[in-house]
Every structure is written in C-alpha cells, then in structure tokens.
C-alpha positions as CSV (number, residue, x, y, z in Angstrom):
1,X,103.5,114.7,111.6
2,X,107.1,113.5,112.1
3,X,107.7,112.7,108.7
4,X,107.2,116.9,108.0
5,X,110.4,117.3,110.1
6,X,112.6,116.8,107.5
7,X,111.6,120.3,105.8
8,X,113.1,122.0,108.9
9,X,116.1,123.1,109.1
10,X,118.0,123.5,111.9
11,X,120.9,126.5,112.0
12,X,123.1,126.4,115.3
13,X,123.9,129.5,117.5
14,X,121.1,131.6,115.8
15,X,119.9,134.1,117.1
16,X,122.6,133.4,119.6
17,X,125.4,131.3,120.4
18,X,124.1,128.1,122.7
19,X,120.2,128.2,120.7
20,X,119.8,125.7,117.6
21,X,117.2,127.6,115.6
22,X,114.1,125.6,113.3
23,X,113.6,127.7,110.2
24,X,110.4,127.2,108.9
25,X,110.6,128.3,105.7
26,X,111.5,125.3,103.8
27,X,107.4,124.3,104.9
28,X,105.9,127.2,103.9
29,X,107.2,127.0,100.5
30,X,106.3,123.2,99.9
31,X,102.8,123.4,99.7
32,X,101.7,119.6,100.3
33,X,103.9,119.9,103.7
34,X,102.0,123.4,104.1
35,X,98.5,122.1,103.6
36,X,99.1,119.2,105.5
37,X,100.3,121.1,108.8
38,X,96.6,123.3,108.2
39,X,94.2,121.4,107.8
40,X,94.4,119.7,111.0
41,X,94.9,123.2,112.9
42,X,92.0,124.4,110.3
43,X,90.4,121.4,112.1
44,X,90.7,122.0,115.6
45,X,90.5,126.0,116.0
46,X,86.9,125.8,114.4
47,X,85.4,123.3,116.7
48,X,86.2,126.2,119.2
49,X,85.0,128.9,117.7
50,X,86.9,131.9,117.9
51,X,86.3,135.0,116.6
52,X,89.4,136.1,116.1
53,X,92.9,134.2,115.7
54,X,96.2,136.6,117.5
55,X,99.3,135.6,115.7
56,X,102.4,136.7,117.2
57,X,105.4,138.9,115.1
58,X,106.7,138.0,112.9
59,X,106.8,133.8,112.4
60,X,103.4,133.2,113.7
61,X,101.5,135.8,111.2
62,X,102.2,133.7,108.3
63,X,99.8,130.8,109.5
64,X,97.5,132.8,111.6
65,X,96.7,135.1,108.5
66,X,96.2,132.0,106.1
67,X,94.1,130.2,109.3
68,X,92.0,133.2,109.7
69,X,91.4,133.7,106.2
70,X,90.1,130.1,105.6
71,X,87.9,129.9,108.9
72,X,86.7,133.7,107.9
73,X,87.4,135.5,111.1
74,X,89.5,138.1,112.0
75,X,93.5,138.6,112.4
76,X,94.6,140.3,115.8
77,X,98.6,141.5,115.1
78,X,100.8,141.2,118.3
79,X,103.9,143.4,117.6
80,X,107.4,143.9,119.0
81,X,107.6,147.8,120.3
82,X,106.9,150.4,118.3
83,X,105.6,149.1,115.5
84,X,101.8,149.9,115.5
85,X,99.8,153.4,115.4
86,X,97.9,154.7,118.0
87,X,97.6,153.6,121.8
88,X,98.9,150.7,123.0
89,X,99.1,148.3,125.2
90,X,102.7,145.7,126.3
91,X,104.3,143.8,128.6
92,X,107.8,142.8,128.9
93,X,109.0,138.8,129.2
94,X,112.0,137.0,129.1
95,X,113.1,134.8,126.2
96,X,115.5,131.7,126.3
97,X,117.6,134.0,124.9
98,X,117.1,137.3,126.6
99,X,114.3,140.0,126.9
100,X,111.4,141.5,125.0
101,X,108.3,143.3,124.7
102,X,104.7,142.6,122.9
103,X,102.5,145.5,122.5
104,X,99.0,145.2,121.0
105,X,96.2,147.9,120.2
106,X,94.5,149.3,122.8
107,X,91.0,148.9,121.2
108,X,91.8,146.6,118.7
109,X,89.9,143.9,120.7
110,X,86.2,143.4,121.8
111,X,85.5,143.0,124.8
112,X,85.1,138.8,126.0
113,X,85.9,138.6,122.4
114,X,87.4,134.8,122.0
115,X,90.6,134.2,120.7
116,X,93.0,131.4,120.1
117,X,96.6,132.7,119.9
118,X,99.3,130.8,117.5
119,X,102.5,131.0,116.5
120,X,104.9,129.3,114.8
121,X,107.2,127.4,117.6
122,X,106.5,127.1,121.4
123,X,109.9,127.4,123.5
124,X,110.3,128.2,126.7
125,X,106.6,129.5,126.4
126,X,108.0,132.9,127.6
127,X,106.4,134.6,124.5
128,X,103.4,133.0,124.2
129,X,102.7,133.0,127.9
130,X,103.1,137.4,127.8
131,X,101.3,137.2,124.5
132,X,98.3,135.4,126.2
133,X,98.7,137.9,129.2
134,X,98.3,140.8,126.9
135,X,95.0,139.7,124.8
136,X,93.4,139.2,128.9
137,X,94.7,142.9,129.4
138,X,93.3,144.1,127.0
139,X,89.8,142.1,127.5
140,X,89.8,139.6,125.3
141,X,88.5,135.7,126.3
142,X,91.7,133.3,125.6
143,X,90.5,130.3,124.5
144,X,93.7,128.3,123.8
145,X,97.3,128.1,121.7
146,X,98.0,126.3,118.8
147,X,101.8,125.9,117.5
148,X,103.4,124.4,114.3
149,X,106.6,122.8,116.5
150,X,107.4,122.2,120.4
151,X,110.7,121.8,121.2
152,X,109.1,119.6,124.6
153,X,112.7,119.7,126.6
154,X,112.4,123.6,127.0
155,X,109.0,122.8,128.8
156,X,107.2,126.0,128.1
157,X,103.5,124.3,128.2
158,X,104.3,125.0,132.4
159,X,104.4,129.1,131.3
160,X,100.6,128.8,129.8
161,X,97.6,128.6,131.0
162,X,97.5,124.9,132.0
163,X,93.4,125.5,131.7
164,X,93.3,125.4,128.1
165,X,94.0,124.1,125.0
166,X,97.4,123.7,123.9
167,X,98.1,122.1,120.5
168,X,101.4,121.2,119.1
169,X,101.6,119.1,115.6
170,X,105.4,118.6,115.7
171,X,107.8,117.8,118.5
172,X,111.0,118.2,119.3
C-alpha cells in the first residue's frame, strides 16, 4: 500500500504549529486509489462480523459510511460536543495537539452490540482510544480498529486495547 502514499499530502504546522498534517482528500477523489484502500478493509471487517461500523467526526465517516454501506450494516456517528439531539453520552481526551471531547447517543447502541471503530488516521491513539471507551460506556462489544494511515513514531497502538484487532494499511 506504499505506493498509495503519494496521493497524500502533507501540510506542515496544521492544525498547529509543530504537527505535519496528511490530507486525505487527494485519495478519496481518485477512485482506483479509493477502491484499492477498501476492498482490503471491506475484506477484513466482514470476517469479524460486526453489526455496526462507529466512525469517528469528521475524517473517519467518509470510509465508515461507504464500509457500512457495502457490508450492509449499520453506521454509529461519534461526534465532537454538541452536535447530536437528544441524550448523550462523552468523555474528554487529550490530543497530540491539545484537548477534546466525543459524545455519542445515549441509546443509539444495542446492548453487546459488536462494533469495529475506524477512522481515517491513528496518532497518538488519544482519539481512538476515548472513542473505543465511549462505545464500552455506552454497552456496546468493541471488536477492533481499522485505520487508513499510522503515523507508527507517535505510537498510539499502546493507547488501545492491545486485546484486539488493530489494522493499519499505510504507515508512516
């Protein structure tokens, strides 16, 4: 998957000065570099069966909703504050760059329900580590992570659950 690099492009003190963003973009809008990031992901999240896939605002819902489409189960939204109706629940992390909150529906999930959470880069692991916290909260059955890129120096495979799956296709 190495050779995919070269659609991602790398901006320099974004969000903030010292951090060397990797927009994603330019993949989503090839569609052979698209396709061939899915299929393997397609691949390996239905060998473990999820019912639902939890993508993470606002990077990771643009290949968890096409993922869930194609394996025809549903999409669980996890939000930044304030951005969904009704009850909720959060919890605050740390970023590589700061500090944050993830809130998710209070009843959005079944109970045991299993779910594989993705999103678009793992970091420091900081966001997917409180995502994976708040689908336990609120009862779901985490199964495992899946990620586009890894940026490996930052290490943040240590701030998930070393139990289950964790994929990565490209790495930094």
């Amino acid at each position: 998957m190495d050779h995919l690099k070269k659609y991602i492009t790398e901006i320099n003190d974004y969000p903030k000065k010292g951090i060397v963003f990797k927009d994603l973009n330019p993949i989503y809008k090839e569609p052979k570099a698209w396709k061939e990031l899915m299929f393997p992901l397609q691949n390996l999240i239905s060998t473990k069966k999820p019912d639902y896939i939890a993508g993470i605002e606002s990077r990771g819902f643009i290949s968890a909703s096409a993922l869930a489409f194609k394996l025809e189960i549903g999409l669980i939204t996890i939000r930044k504050p304030n951005k969904l109706p009704g009850e909720v629940i959060g919890t605050n992390y740390k970023l590589e760059y700061g500090e944050d909150r993830l809130e998710i529906q209070q009843n959005i999930i079944e109970k045991d329900s299993k779910i594989l959470l993705f999103d678009d880069l793992l970091a420091t692991g900081g966001t997917a580590g409180a995502a994976g916290k708040l689908i336990k909260k609120a009862g779901g059955n985490l199964i495992g992570y899946a990620f586009l890129v890894e940026l490996t120096e930052l290490k943040g495979r240590e701030n998930l659950d070393s139990n289950l799956l964790v994929e990565t296709l490209i790495k930094y």
